[in-house]
PAGU-329316 format. One line per field, with one value per residue (C-alpha): residue in one letter; x, y, z. Coordinates in nm, 3 decimals, decimal comma, padded with zeros to 5 digits. Layout:
N
rest [A ...]
u [X ...]
v [Y ...]
w [Z ...]
REM end
This chain:
491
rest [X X X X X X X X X X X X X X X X X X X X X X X X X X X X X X X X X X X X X X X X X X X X X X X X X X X X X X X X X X X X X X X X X X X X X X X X X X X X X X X X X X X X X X X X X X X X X X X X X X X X X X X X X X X X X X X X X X X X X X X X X X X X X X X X X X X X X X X X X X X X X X X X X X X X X X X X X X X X X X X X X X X X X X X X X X X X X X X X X X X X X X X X X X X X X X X X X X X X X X X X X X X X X X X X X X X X X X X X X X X X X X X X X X X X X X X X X X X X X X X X X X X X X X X X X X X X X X X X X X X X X X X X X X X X X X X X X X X X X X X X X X X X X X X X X X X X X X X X X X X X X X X X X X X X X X X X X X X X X X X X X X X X X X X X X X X X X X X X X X X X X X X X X X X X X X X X X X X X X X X X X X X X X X X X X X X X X X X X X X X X X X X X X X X X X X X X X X X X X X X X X X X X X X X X X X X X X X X X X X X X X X X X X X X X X X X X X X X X X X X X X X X X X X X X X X X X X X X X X X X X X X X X X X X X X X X X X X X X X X X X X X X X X X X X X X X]
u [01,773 01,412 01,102 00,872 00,521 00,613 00,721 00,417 00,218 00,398 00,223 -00,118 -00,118 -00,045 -00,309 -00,584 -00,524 -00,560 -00,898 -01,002 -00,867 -00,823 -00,507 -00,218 00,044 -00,023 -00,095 00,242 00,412 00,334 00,378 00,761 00,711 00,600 00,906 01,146 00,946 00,995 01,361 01,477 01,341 01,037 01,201 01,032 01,281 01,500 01,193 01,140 01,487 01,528 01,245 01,386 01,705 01,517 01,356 01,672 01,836 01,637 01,802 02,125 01,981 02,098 01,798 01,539 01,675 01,661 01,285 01,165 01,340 01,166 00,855 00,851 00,950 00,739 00,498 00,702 00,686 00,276 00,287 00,517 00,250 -00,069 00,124 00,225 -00,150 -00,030 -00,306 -00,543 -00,396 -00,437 -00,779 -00,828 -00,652 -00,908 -01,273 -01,156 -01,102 -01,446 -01,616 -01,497 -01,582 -01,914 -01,992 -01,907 -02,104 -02,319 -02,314 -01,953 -01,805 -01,953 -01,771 -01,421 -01,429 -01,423 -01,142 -00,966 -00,970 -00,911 -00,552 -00,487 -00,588 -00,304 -00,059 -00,053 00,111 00,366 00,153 -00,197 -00,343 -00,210 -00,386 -00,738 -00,736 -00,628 -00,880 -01,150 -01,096 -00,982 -01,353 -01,607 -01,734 -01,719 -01,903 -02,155 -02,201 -02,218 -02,462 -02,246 -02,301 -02,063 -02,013 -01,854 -01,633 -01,504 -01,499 -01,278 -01,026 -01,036 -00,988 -00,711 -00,464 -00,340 -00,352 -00,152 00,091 00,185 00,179 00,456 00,668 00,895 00,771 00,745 00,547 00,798 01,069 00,876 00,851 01,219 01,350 01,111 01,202 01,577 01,508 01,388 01,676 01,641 01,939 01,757 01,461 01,374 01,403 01,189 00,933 00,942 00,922 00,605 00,352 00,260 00,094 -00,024 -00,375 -00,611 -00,484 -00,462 -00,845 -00,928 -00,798 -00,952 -01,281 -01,323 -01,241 -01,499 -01,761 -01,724 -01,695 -01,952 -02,190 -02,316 -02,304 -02,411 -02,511 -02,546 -02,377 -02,659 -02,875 -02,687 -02,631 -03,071 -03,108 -02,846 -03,007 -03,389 -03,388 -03,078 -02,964 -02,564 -02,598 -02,899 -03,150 -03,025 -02,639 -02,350 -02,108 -01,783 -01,629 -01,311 -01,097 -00,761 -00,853 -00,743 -00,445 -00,217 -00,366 -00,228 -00,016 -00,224 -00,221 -00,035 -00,172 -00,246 00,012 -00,004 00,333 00,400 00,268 00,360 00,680 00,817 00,635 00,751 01,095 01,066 00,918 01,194 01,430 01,397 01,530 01,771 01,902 01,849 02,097 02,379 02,390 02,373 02,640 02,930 02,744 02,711 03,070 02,977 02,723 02,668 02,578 02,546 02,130 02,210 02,465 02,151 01,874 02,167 02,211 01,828 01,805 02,105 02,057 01,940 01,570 01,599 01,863 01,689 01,339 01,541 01,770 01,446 01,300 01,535 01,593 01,192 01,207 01,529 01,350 01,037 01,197 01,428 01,141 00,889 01,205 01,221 00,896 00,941 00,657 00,891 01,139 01,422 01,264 00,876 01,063 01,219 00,900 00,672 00,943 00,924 00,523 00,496 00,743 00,548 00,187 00,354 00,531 00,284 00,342 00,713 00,622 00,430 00,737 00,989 00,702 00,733 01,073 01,098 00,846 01,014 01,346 01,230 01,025 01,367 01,499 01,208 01,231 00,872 00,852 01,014 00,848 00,521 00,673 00,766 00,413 00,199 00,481 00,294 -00,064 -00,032 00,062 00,273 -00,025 -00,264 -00,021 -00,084 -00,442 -00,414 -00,169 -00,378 -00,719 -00,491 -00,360 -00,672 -00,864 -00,619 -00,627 -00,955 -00,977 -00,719 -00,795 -00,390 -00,207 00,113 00,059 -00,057 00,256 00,469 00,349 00,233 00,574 00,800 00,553 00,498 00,867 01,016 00,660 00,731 01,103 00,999 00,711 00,947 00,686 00,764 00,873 00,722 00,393 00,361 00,521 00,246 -00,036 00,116 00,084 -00,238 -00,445 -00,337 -00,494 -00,810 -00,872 -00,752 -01,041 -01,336 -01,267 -01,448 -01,208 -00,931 -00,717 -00,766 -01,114 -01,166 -00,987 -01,148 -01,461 -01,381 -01,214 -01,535 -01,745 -01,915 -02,141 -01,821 -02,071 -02,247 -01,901 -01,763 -02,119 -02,136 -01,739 -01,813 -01,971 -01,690 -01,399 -01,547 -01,567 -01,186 -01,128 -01,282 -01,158 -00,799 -00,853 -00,962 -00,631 -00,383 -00,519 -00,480 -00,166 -00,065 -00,219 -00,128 00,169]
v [-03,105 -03,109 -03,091 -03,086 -03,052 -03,012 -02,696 -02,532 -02,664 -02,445 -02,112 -02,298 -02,414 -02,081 -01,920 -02,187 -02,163 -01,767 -01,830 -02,043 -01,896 -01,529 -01,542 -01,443 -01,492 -01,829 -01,874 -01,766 -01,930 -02,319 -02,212 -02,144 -02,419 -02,670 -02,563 -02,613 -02,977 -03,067 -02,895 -03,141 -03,458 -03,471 -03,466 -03,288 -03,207 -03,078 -02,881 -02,652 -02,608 -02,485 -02,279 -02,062 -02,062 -01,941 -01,629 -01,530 -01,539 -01,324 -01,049 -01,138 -00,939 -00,572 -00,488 -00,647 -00,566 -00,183 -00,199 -00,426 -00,096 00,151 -00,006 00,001 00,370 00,522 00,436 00,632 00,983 00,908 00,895 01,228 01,381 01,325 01,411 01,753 01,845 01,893 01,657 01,936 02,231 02,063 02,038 02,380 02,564 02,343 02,465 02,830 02,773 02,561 02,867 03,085 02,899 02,862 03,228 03,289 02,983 02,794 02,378 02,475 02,346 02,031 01,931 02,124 01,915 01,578 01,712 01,799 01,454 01,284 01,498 01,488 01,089 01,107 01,326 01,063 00,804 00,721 00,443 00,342 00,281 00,625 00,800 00,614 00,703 01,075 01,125 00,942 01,111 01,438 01,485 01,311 01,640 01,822 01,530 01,547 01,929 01,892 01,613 01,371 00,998 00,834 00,574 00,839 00,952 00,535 00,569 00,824 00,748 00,383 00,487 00,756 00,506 00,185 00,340 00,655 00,384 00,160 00,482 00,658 00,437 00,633 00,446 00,089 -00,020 00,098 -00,069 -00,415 -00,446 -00,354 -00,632 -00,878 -00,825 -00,864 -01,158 -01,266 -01,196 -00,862 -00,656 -00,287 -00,339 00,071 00,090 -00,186 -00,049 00,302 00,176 -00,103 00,248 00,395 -00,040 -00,025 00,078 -00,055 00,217 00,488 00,409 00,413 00,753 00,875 00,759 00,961 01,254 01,191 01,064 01,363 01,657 01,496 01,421 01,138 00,829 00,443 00,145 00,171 00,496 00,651 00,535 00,657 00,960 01,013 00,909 01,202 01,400 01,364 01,221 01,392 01,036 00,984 00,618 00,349 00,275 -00,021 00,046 -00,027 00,243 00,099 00,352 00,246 00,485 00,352 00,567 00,873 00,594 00,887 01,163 01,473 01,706 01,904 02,294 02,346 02,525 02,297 02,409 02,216 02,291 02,020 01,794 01,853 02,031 01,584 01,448 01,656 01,589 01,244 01,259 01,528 01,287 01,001 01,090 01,240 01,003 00,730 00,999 00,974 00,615 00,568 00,858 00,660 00,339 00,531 00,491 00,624 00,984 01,262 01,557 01,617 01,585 01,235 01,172 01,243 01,022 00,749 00,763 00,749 00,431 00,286 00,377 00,171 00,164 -00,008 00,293 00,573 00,501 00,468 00,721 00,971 00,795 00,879 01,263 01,333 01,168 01,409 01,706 01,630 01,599 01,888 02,097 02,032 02,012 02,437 02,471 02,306 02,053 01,736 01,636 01,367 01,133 01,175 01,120 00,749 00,674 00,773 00,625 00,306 00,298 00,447 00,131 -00,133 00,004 -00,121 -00,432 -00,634 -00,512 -00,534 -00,888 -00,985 -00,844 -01,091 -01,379 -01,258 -01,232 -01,552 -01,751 -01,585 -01,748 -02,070 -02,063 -01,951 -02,276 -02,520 -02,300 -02,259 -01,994 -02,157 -02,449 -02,308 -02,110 -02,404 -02,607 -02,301 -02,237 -02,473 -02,309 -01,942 -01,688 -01,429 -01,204 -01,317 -01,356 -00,978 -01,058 -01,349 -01,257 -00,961 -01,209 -01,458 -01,176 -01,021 -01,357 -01,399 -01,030 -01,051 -01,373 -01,257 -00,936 -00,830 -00,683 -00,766 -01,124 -01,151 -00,936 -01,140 -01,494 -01,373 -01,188 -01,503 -01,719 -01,384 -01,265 -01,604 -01,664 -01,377 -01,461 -01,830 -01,656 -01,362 -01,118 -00,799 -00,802 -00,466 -00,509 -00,853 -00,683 -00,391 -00,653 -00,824 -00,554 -00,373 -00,740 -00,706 -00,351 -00,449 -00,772 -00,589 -00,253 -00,513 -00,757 -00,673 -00,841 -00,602 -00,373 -00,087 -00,136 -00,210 00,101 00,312 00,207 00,297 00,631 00,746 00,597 00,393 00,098 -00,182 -00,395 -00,112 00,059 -00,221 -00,295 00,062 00,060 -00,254 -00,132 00,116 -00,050 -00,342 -00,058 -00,008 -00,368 -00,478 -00,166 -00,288 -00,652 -00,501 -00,295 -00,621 -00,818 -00,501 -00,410 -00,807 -00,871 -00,515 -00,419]
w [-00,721 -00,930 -00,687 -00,940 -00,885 -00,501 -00,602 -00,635 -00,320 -00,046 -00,268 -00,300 00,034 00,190 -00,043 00,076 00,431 00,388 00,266 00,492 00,854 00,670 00,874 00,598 00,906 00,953 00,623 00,512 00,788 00,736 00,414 00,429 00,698 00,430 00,168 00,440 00,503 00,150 00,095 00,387 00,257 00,495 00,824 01,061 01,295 01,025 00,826 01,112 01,231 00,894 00,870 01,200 00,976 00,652 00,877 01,042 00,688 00,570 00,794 00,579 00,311 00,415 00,185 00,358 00,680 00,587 00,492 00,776 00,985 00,785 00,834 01,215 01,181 00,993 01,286 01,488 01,278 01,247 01,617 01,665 01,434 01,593 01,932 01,774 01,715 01,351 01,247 01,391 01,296 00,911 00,958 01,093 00,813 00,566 00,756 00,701 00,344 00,318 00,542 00,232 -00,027 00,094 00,162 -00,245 -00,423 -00,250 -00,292 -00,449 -00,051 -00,123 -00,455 -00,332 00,042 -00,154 -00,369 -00,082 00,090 -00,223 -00,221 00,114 00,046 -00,224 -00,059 00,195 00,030 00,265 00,414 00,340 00,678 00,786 00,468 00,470 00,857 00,827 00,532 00,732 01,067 00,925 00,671 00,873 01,054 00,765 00,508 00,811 00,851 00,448 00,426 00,229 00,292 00,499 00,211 00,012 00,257 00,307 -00,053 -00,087 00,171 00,044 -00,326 -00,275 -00,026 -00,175 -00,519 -00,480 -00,202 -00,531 -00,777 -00,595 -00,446 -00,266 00,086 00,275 -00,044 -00,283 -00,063 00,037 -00,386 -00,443 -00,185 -00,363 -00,741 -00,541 -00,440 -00,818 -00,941 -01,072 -01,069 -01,126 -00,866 -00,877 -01,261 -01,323 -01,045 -01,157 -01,543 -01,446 -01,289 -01,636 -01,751 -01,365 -01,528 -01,237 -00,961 -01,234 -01,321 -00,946 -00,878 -01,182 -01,119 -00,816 -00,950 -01,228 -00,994 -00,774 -01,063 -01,272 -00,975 -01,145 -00,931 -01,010 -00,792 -00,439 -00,403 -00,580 -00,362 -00,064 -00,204 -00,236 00,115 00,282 00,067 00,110 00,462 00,554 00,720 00,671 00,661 00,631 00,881 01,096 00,989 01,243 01,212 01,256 01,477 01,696 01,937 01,785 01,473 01,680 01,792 02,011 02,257 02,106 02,371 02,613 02,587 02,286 02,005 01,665 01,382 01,053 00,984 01,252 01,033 00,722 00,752 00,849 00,608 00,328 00,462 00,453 00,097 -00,078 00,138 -00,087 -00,406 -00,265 -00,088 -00,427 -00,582 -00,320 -00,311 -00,702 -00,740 -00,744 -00,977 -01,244 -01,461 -01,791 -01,853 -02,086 -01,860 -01,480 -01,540 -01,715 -01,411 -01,178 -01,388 -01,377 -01,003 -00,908 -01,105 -00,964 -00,591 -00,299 -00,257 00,066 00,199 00,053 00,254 00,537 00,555 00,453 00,767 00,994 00,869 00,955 01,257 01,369 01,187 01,405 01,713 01,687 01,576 01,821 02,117 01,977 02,013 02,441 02,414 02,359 02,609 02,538 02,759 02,585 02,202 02,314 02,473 02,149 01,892 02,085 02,089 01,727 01,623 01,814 01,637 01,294 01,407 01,256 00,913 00,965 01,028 00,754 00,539 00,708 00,624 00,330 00,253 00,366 00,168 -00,134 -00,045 -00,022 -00,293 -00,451 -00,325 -00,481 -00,811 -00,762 -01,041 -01,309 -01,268 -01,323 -01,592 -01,771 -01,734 -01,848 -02,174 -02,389 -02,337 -02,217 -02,521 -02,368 -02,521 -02,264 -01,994 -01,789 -01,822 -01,668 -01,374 -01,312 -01,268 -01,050 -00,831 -00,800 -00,693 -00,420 -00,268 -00,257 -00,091 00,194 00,203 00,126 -00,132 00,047 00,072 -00,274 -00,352 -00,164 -00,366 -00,689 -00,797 -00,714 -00,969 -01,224 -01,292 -01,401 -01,593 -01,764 -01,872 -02,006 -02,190 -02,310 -02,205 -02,080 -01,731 -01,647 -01,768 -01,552 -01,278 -01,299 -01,385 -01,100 -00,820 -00,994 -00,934 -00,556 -00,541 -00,717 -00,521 -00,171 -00,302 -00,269 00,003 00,295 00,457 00,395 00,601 00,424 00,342 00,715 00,838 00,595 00,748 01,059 01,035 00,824 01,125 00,786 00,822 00,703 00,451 00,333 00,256 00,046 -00,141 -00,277 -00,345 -00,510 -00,877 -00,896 -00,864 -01,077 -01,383 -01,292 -01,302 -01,622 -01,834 -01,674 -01,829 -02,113 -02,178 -02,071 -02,384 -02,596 -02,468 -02,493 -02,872 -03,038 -02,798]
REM end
């Protein structure tokens, strides 16, 4: 059956009520609600009975089932982490180092410190929140001791998460995208992810502006501005300002009289991280029918692997490293690791949620052949030149007005992909235009998660924050838009 124009109004429905109630759960929900509606001939009754049916469906997909799993527990290993004190041990190790630097060059601390939490920022990129709120909480007494403006520091951690999330992939990001180009149809979700990072200009530009506005010391906008104050009044933020401080940044009580080791934090995570292509070349071992060498056997495998399985199984190894290690060490007792598992899973539910929503909307979408549809109406007007250009603006419009990447994601990609075979355009250049928009639009929305935790772990006024991110991430933008219409017209 043809819906038509019908088609398209679940999408632009759930994108309008995101704006207006800035709620992207209901948003997405009446929006699957309102496929369903239309899918069963406008019974009501029968709409929502098939809605439940479209969510719990969703768990059919092994796939999606894996990442909604590895989603919940990654917010168990943050939780073993902060409970291990490795958190603090990290930071210890890093005021030694700044103590040293200090003693040979003076003013050299100040330019190494931001480095540092623009790595640690990047090293991070298991999950954004987790990164923004290290980097925040982890720097803010040593940006203070250093007089740098708390607007850098929400800078920093803002600029180094999401970007460095969507750049390496190997996390619930990496996974959440793979079950969505799935759902689209495409057979080689990882390939085409891994292949869409080096068109994925606006995070790229992001990460490399930092760096530039840190070594150079040459700010613009309001940053400047900040940066004058801190340093002729000494005052971190602006008269008046309302930090935005909240005691869920430091979310677990570390263990009581235990002395702080980084190793217990980073011995997990790097675990979990060496974990995952590892595990993408056991489970694309036996795909791979026809090679030249082992290394081409290897490079084979990793592209035919399970995503979904890899982040999981990687999951599950640093959550068994981290409780075996810390058990040796006699501050964890059986009892204790169900108890923070369980909490550290029910502090990400809501993002595990938001991926079933997701998943979901995406299947019935697939249903009402929302994509093609629009693919077909927009054949006789759009040039596949302009096309990444254009789904970069469109994605960017709506992160910004919901303040998520994921939702964007989550709508954008089941309209982009099948745009993108009608127009013959390259499918991983939309797919990177595609994901880069939902970075740019999520980096200035105040109302954001990231930009909102960022805030809050630098202890940042949360309007001054995104006003003097704004300028920056603008340059990043426009350059990006710039390169989609080369890369479309001379590519």
């Amino acid at each position: 059956m043809e819906y038509g124009f019908l088609s398209i109004l679940p999408p632009v429905i759930a994108i309008i009520l995101a704006l207006k109630t800035k709620q992207v759960y209901i948003a997405l929900l009446f929006g699957i609600w309102f496929s369903w509606l239309i899918i069963e001939g406008w019974n009501p009754l029968q709409g929502t009975l098939a809605m439940i049916e479209g969510m719990v469906n969703v768990f059919q997909s092994k796939g999606n089932t894996r990442t909604i799993m590895f989603s919940a527990l990654v917010g168990a290993l943050l939780i073993f982490i902060q409970f291990s004190r490795g958190v603090e041990g990290f930071i210890n190790i890093i005021n030694k180092k700044l103590v040293k630097l200090e003693a040979k060059k003076t003013g050299y601390s100040r330019i190494m410190v931001q480095i540092l939490a623009t790595f640690t920022g990047l090293l991070l990129f298991v999950e954004t929140s987790i990164s923004s709120l290290t980097v925040g909480t982890l720097y803010r007494p040593i940006f203070d001791k250093l007089k740098i403006p708390r607007e850098k520091l929400a800078y920093i951690a803002d600029s180094s998460s999401a970007p460095s999330s969507i750049l390496i992939p190997f996390n619930a990001w990496g996974a959440f995208i793979m079950g969505l180009l799935l759902t689209q149809g495409i057979d080689k979700p990882f390939s085409v992810m891994i292949a869409s990072i080096k068109y994925n200009f606006y995070p790229l530009l992001a990460i490399i502006l930092v760096f530039v506005v840190i070594l150079s010391k040459k700010d613009f906008g309001l940053m400047k501005k900040a940066e004058q104050r801190t340093k002729e009044t000494g005052l971190l933020m602006n008269i008046g300002a309302k930090p935005m401080v909240s005691d869920e940044v430091t979310s677990f009580p570390p263990k009581e009289g235990i002395p702080a080791k980084a190793y217990n934090m980073i011995v997990p995570l790097l675990v979990m991280v060496c974990m995952m292509p590892i595990n993408l070349i056991y489970t694309g071992w036996n795909e791979v029918k026809e090679y030249t060498s082992t290394f081409d056997h290897v490079k084979q495998a990793i592209g035919a692997g399970s995503g979904s399985s890899s982040v999981l199984y990687a999951v599950v190894t640093a959550l068994l490293v981290a409780i075996i290690m810390y058990m040796i060490q006699g501050f964890l007792k059986p009892k204790e690791a169900v108890n923070l598992t369980l909490k550290g899973i029910s502090e990400l539910m809501p993002l595990a949620l938001l991926m079933l929503l997701a998943f979901a909307i995406g299947d019935a979408c697939k249903v009402l052949d929302t994509g093609n549809y629009v693919a077909n109406v927009t054949e006789s007007w759009l040039s596949p030149e302009l096309l990444p250009a254009v789904i970069f603006v469109v994605s960017s419009f709506i992160a910004f007005s919901t303040g998520t990447s994921w939702g964007t994601f989550a709508i954008m990609l089941l309209i982009s992909i099948p745009m993108a075979n009608t127009h013959g355009a390259d499918i991983t250049i939309v797919v990177a235009a595609t994901l880069g928009g939902g970075i740019f639009g999520d980096h200035c929305s105040p109302i954001s998660d990231t930009s909102i935790i960022s805030s809050m772990a630098s202890a940042s006024d949360h309007i001054d924050h995104v006003k003097t991110q704004l300028p920056y991430a603008l340059f990043g933008g426009l350059i990006t838009v710039i390169l989609y219409l080369v890369i479309g017209f001379l590519g």
